[in-house]
N, CA, C and O of each residue as an XYZ file, in Angstrom:
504
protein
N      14.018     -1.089     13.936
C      13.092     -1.492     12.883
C      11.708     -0.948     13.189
O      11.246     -0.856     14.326
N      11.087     -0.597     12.069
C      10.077      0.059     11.977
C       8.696     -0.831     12.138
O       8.342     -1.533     11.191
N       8.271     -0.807     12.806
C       6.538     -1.725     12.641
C       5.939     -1.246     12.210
O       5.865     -0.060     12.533
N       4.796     -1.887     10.872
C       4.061     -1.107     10.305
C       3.088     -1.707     10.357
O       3.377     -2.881     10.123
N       1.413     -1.530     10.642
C       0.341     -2.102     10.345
C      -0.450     -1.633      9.502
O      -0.625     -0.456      9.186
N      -0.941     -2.561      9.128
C      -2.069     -1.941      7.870
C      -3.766     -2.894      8.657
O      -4.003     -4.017      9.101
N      -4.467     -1.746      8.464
C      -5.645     -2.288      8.247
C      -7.022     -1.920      7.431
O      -6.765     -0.908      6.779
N      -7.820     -2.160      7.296
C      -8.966     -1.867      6.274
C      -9.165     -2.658      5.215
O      -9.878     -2.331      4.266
N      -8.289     -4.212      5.346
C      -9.272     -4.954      4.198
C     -10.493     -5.656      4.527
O     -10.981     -5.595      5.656
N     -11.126     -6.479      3.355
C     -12.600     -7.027      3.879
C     -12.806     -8.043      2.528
O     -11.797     -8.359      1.898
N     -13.657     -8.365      2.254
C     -14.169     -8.960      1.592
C     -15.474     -7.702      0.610
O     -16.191     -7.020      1.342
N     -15.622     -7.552     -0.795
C     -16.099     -7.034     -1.243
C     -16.836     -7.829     -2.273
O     -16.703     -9.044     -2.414
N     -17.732     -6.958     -3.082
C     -17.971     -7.243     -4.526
C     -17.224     -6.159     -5.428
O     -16.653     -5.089     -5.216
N     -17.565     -7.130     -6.780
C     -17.148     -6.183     -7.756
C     -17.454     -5.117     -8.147
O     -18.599     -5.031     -8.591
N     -16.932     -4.363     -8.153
C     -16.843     -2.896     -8.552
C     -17.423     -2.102     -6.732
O     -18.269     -1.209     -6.690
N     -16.882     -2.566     -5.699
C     -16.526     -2.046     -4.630
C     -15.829     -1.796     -4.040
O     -15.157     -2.818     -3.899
N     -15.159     -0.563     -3.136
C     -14.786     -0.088     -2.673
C     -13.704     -0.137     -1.721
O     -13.748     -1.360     -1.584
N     -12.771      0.213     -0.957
C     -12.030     -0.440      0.742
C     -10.811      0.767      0.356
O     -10.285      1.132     -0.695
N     -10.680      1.162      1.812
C      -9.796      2.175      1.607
C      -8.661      1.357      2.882
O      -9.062      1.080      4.012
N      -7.572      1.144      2.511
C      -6.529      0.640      3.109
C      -5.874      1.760      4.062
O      -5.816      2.976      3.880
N      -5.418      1.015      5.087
C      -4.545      2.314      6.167
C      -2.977      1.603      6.546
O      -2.774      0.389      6.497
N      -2.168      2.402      6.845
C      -1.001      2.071      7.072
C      -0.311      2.477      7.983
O       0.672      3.059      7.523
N      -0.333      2.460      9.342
C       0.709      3.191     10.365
C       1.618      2.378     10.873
O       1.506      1.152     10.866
N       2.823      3.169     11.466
C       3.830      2.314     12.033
C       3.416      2.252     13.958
O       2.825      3.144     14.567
N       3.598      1.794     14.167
C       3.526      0.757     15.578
C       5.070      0.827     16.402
O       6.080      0.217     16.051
N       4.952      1.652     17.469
C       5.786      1.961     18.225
C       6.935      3.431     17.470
O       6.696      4.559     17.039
N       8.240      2.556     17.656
C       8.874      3.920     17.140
C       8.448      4.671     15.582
O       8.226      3.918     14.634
N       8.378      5.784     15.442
C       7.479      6.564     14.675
C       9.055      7.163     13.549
O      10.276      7.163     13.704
N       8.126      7.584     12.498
C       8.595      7.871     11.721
C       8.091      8.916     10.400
O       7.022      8.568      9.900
N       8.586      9.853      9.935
C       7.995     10.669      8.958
C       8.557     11.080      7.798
O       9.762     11.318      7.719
N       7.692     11.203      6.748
C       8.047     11.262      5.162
C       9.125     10.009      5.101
O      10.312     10.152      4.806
N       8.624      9.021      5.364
C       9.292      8.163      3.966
C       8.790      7.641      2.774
O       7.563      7.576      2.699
N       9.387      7.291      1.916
C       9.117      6.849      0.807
C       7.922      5.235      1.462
O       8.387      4.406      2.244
N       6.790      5.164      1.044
C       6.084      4.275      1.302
C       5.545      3.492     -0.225
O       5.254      3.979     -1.318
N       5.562      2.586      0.098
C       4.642      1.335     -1.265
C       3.386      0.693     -0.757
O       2.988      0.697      0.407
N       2.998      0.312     -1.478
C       1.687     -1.184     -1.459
C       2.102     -1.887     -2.286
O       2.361     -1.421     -3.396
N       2.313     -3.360     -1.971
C       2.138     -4.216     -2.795
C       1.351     -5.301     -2.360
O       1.148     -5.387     -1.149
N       0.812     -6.246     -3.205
C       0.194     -7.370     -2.964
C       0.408     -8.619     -3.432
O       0.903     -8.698     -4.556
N       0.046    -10.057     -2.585
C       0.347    -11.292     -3.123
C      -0.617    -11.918     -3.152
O      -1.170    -12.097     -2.066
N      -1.094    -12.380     -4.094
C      -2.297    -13.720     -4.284
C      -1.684    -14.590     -4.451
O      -0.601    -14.625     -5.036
N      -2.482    -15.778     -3.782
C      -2.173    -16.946     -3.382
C      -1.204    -17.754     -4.885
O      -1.619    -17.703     -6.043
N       0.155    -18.467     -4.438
C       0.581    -19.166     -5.394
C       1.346    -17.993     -6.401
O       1.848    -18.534     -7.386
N       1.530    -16.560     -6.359
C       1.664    -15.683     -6.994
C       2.906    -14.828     -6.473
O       2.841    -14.953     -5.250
N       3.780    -14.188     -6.714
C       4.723    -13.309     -6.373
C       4.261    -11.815     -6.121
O       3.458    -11.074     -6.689
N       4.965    -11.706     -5.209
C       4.424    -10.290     -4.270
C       4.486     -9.067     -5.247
O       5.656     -8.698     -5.350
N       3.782     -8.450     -5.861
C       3.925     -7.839     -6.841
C       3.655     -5.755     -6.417
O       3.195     -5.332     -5.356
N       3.928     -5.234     -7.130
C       3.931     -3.761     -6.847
C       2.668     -3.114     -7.174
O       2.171     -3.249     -8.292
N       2.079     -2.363     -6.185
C       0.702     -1.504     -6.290
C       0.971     -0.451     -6.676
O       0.988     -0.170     -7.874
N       1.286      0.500     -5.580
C       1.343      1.762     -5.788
C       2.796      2.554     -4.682
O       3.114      1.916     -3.679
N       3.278      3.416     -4.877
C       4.172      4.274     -4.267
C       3.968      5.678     -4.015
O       3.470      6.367     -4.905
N       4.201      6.041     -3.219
C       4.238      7.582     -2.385
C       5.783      8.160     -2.504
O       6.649      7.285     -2.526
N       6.164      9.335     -2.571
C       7.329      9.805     -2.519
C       7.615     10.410     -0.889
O       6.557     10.452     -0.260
N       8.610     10.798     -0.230
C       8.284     11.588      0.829
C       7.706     12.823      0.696
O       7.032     13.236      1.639
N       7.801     13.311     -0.020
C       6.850     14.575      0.174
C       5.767     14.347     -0.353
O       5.123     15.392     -0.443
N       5.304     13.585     -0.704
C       3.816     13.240     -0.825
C       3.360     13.497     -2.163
O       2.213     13.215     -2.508
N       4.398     14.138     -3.109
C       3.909     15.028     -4.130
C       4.346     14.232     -5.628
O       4.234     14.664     -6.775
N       4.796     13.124     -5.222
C       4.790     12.026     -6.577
C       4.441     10.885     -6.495
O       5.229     10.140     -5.912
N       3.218     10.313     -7.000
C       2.992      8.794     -7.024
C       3.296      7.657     -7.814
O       3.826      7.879     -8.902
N       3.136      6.832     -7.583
C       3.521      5.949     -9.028
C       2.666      4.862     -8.555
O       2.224      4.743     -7.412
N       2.429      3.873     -9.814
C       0.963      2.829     -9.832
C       1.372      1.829    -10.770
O       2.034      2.139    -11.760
N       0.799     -0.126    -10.372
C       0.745     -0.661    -11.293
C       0.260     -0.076    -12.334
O      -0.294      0.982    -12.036
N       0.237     -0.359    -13.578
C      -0.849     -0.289    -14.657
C      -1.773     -0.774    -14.220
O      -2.704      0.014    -14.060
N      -2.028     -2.191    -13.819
C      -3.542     -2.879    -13.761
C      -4.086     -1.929    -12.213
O      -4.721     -2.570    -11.376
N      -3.871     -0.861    -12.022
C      -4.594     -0.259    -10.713
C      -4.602      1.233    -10.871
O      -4.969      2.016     -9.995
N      -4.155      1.566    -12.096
C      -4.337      3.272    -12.328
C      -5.778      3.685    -13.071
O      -6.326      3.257    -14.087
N      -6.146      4.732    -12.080
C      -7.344      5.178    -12.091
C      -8.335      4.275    -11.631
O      -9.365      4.051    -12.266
N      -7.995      3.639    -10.316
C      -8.667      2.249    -10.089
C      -8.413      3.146     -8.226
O      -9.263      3.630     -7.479
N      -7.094      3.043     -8.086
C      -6.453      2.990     -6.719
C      -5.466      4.597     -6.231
O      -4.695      5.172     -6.999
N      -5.641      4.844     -5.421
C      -5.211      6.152     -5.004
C      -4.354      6.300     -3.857
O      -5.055      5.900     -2.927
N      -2.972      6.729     -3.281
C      -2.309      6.270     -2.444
C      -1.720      7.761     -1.840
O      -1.019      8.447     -2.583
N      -2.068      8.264     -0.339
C      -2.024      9.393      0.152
C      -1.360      9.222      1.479
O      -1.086      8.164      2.045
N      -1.174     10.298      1.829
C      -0.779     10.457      3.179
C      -0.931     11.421      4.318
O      -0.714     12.599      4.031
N      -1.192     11.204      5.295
C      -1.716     12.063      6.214
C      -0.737     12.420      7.274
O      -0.770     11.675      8.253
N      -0.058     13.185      7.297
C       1.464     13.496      8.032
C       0.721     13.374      9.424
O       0.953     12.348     10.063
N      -0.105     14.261      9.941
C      -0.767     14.799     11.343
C      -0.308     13.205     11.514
O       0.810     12.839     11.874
N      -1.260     12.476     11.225
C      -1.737     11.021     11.365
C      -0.267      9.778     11.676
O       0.019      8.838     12.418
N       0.275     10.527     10.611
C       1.734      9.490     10.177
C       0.861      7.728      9.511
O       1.094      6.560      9.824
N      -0.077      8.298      8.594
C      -0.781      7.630      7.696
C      -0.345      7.685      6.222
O      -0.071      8.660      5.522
N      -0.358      6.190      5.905
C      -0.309      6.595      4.800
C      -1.794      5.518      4.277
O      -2.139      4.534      4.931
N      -2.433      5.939      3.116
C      -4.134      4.966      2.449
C      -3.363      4.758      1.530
O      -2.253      5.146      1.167
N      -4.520      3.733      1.045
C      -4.767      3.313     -0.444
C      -6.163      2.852     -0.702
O      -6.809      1.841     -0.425
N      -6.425      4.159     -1.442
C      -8.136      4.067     -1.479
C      -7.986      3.227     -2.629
O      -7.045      3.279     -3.420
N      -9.262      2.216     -2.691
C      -9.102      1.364     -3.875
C     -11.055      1.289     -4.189
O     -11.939      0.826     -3.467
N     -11.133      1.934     -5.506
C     -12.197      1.547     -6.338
C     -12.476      0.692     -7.620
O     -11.674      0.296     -8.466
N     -13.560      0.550     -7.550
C     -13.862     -0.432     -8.715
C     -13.141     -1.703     -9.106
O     -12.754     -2.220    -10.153
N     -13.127     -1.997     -7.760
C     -12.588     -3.309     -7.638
C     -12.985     -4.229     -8.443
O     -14.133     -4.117     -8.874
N     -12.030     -5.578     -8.944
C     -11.930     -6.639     -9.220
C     -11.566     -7.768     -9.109
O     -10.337     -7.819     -9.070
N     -12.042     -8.722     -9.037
C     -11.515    -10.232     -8.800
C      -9.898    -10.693     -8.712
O      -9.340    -11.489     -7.957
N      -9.208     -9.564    -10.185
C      -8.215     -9.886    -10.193
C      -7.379     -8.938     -8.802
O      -6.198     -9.255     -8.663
N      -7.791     -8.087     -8.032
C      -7.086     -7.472     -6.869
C      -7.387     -8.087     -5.536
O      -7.021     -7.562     -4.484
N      -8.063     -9.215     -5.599
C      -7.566    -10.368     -4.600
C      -6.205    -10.303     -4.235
O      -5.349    -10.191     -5.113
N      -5.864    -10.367     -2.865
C      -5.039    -10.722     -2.094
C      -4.529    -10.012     -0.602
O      -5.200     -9.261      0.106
N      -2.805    -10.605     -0.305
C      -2.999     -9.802      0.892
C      -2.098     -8.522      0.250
O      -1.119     -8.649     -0.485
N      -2.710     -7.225      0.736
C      -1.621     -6.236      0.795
C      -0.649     -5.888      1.845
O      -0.728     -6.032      3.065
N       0.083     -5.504      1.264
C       0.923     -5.061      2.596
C       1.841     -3.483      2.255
O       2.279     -3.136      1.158
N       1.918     -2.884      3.295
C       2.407     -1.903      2.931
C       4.360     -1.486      3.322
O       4.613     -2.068      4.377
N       5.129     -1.028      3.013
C       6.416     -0.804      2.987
C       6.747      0.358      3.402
O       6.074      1.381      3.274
N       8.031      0.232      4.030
C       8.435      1.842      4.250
C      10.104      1.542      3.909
O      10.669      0.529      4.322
N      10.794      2.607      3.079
C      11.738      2.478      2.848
C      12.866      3.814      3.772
O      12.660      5.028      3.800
N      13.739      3.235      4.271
C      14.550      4.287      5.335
C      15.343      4.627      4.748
O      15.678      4.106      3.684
N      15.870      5.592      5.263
C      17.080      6.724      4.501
C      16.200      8.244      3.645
O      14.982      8.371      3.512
N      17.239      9.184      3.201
C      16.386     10.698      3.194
C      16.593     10.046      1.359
O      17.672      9.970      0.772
N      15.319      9.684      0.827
C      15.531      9.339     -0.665
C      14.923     10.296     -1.188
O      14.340     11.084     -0.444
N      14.896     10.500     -2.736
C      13.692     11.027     -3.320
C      13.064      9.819     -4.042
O      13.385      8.636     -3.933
N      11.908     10.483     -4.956
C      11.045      9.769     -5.477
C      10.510      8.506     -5.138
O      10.512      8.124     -3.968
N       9.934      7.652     -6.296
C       9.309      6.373     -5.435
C       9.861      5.321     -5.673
O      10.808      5.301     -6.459
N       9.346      4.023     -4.968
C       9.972      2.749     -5.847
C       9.263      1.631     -6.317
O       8.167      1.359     -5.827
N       9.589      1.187     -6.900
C       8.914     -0.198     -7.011
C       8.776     -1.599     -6.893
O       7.765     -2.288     -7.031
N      10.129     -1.979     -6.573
C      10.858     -2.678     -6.017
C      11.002     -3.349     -4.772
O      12.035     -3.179     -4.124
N      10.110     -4.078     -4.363
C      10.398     -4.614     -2.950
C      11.492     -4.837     -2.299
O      11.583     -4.866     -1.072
N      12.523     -5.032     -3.215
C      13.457     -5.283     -2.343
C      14.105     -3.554     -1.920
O      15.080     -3.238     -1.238
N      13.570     -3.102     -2.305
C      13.789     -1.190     -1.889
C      13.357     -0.807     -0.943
O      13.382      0.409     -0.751
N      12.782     -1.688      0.040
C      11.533     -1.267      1.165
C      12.469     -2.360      2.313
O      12.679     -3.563      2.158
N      12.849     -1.605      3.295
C      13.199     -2.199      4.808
C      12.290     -3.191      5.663
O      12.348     -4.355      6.060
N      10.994     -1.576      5.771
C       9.876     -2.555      6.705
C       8.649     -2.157      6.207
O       8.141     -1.125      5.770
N       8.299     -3.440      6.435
C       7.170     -3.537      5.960
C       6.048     -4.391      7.355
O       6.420     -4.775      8.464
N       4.407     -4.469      6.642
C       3.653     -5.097      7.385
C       3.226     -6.462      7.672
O       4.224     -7.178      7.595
N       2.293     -7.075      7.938
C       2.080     -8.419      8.274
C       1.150     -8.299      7.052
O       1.154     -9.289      6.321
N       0.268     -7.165      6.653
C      -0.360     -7.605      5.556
C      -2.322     -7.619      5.487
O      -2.763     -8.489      6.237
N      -3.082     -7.073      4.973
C      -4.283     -6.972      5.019
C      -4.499     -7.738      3.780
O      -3.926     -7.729      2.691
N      -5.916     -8.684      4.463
C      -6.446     -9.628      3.185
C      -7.673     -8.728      2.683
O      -8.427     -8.026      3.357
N      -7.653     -8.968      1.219
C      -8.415     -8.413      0.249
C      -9.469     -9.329     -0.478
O      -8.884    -10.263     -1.026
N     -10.445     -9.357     -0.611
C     -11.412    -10.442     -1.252
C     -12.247    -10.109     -2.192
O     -13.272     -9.750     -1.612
N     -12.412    -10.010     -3.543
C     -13.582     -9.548     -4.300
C     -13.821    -10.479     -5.047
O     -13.150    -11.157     -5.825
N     -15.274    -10.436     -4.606
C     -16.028    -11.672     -5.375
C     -16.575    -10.807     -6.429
O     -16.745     -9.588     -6.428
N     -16.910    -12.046     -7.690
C     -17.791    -11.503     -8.604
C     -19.100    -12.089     -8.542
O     -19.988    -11.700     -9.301
């Protein structure tokens, strides 16, 4: 099993900034299919954004397109999620996913994702 950490959340205002990071922790791994999703409190873990393995297809909530940007840095074995113009409603914790096996494209689906992280808290006040 894969360990994955994420870090780079914080507490913001609205219409600010936080660029999320995602690496795995101990045994390593490259091009997989990776997600973000997030849960606010009392709320179901819901889908952000997706990476393909080759890096070259994304996919996005609606409520986070042209908002949030989700990349990867092979050297690194990184994957971000730059997030602008934040809002109140993108409170919560994120967490990021990695799904195993040689797939294509992305998913959206949590239950499509093996391992995942403990999760970075997100805060935007208005």
């Amino acid at each position: 099993q894969v360990q994955l950490v994420e870090s780079g959340g914080g507490s913001v205002q609205t219409g600010g900034s936080l660029r999320l990071s995602c690496a795995p922790s101990g045994r390593t791994f490259t091009n997989a299919p990776m997600g973000w999703f997030r849960q606010a409190p009392g709320k179901e873990r819901e889908f952000v954004a997706a990476l393909s393995r080759s890096g070259r297809i994304t996919d996005y909530a609606d409520s986070v397109k042209g908002r949030f940007t989700i990349s990867r840095d092979n050297a690194k074995i990184t994957v971000y999620l730059q997030m602008s113009s934040l809002k109140p409603e993108d409170t919560g914790v994120y967490f990021c996913a990695a799904k195993r096996g040689i797939y294509g494209g992305t998913y959206s689906s949590p239950d499509e994702y093996e391992d995942w992280g403990q999760g970075t808290q997100v805060t935007v006040s208005s």
